[in-house]
N, C-alpha and C positions, 0 to 999 in steps of 0.2 A: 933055730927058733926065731933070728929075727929075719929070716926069708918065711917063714910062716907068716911073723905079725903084718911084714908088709905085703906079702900074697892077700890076708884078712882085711886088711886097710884099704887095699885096691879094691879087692870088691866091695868093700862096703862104699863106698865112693862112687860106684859104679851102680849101683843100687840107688843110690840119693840120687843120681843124676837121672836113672830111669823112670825113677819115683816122682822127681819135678819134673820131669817132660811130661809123664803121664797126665801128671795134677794140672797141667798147662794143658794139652790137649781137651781133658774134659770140661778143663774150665770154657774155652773156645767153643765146646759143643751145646754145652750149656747157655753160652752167651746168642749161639745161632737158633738154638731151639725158643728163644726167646723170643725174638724177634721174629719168628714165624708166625708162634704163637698170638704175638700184636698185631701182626696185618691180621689173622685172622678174623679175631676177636673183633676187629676195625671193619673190619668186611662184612662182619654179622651182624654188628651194631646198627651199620650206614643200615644195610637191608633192612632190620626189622624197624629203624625209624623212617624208612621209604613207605614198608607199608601200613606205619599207626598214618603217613601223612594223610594215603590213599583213600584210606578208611574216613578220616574227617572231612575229605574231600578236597579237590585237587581247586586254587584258586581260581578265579574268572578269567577266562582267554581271551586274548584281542583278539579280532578280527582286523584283515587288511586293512582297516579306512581309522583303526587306532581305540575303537568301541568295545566296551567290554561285552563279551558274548557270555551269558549266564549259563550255557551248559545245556539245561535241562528246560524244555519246554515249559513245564511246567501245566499246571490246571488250566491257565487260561492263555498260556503260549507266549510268543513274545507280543508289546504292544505295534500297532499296525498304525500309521495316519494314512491318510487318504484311501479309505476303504480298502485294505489292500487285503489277495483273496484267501491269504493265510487265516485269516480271522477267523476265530471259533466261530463253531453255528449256535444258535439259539439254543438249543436243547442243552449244550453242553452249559452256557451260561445260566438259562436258569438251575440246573444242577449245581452249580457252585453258590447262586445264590441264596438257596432254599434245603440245600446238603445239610447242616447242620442246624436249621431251625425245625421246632416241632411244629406242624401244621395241625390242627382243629377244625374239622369238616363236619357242622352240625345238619345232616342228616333229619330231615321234617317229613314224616311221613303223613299223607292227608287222608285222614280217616274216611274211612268211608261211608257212604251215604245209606242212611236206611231205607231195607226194602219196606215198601206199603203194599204189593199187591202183585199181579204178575196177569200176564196174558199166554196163551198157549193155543199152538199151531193146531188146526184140525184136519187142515189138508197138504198137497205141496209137498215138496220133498224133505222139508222142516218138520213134517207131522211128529206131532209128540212131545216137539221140543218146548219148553217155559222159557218164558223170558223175563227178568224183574223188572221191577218200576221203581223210584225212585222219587221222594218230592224232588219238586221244580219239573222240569219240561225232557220227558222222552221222545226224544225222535227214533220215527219211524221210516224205514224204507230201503232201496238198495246199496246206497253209496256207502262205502267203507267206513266213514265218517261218523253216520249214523249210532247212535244207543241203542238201538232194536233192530240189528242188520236181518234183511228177509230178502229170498232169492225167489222172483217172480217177476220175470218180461213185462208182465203187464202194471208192477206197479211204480210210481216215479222212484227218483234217485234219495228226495226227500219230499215222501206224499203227507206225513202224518205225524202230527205232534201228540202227545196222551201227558197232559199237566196234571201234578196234584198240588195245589194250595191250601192248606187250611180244613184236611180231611175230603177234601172236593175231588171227584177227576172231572177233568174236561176232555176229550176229544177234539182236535181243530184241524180242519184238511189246510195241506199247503198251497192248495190251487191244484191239485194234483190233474194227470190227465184224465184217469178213471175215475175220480173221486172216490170218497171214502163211505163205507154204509154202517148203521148201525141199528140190529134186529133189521134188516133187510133195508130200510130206507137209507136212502143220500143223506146227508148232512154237510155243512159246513163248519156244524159246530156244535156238539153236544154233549147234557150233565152224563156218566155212564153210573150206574148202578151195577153191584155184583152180577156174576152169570150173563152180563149183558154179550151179545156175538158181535164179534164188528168183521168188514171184510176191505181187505185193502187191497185194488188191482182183481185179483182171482183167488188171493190167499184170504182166508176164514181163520178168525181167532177168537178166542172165549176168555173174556175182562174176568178177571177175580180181586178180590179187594180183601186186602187182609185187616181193614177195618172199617 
């Protein structure tokens, strides 16, 4: 029996001792898993406050000569002395200065002038066509310019003015080369009454008066 109890004694002993190395071992493991763990954690920290820094933007950089370099161009770039040829162009500068103002572009339309009467082609390659009048002074002839533009070699550039003032028309030649006719005679200057023909160069026209 007491070669039993001490056989039971030793292992139990032996037991305890396997028991605290184990608990010591784990504990060791426990202590390295640790410490893994904080570099990590250290290592994901740094990273993610690298890139909130990123995000808000990285400070002003020197440049060689010790000047802060601001990064980013920006709208109107860096500033230039001496005309120097980075320099925005105009178009960009008025953009930045008018970008965010509301502009007001009041738009006048000029009413138009009332017709009184009109004249119409009877020969010429115009035949058919009206032309209106207008108070104050219509010019007559070939130049572009013109208020009654007519295609006719023979007649000037600006042969013929056709006035109304005051319910009136008047006729007045410009000095023209052919002069102007009215019911078949020359004139330099005449009252015209409805139905009247006038003939300017080689082209024929028939006055009507719409009052």
């Amino acid at each position: 029996m007491v070669f039993d109890f001490l056989k039971n004694l030793g292992r139990s002993r032996i037991n305890g001792v396997q028991a605290s190395a184990k608990a010591k071992a784990m504990g060791v493991q426990a202590k390295a898993k640790g410490k893994v763990a904080a570099k990590f954690n250290k290592a994901v920290d740094g990273a993610t406050d690298k890139a909130k820094g990123a995000a808000k933007g990285a400070a002003p950089k020197k440049d060689q000569a010790g000047k802060k370099d601001d990064g980013a161009m920006g709208l109107f770039g860096r500033k230039n002395k001496g005309g120097d040829a980075s320099a925005p162009a105009p178009a960009q500068e008025a953009a930045a200065e008018f970008g965010d103002k509301t502009q007001f572009i009041q738009v006048v339309q000029e009413k138009p002038k009332e017709c009184v009467g009109w004249v119409v082609a009877l020969n010429g390659p115009l035949k058919g066509q009206d032309f209106r009048l207008v108070t104050g002074k219509n010019v007559m002839g070939t130049a572009a310019d013109c208020d009654i533009v007519l295609t006719d070699q023979y007649m000037s550039a600006r042969h013929a003015v056709l006035r109304h003032e005051e319910g009136v028309f008047v006729l007045v030649d410009l000095d023209s080369t052919n002069g102007s006719f009215v019911n078949g005679d020359r004139t330099s200057k005449e009252e015209l009454i409805d139905n009247d023909r006038l003939r300017l160069g080689r082209t024929e026209l028939k006055f009507k008066s719409l009052y």
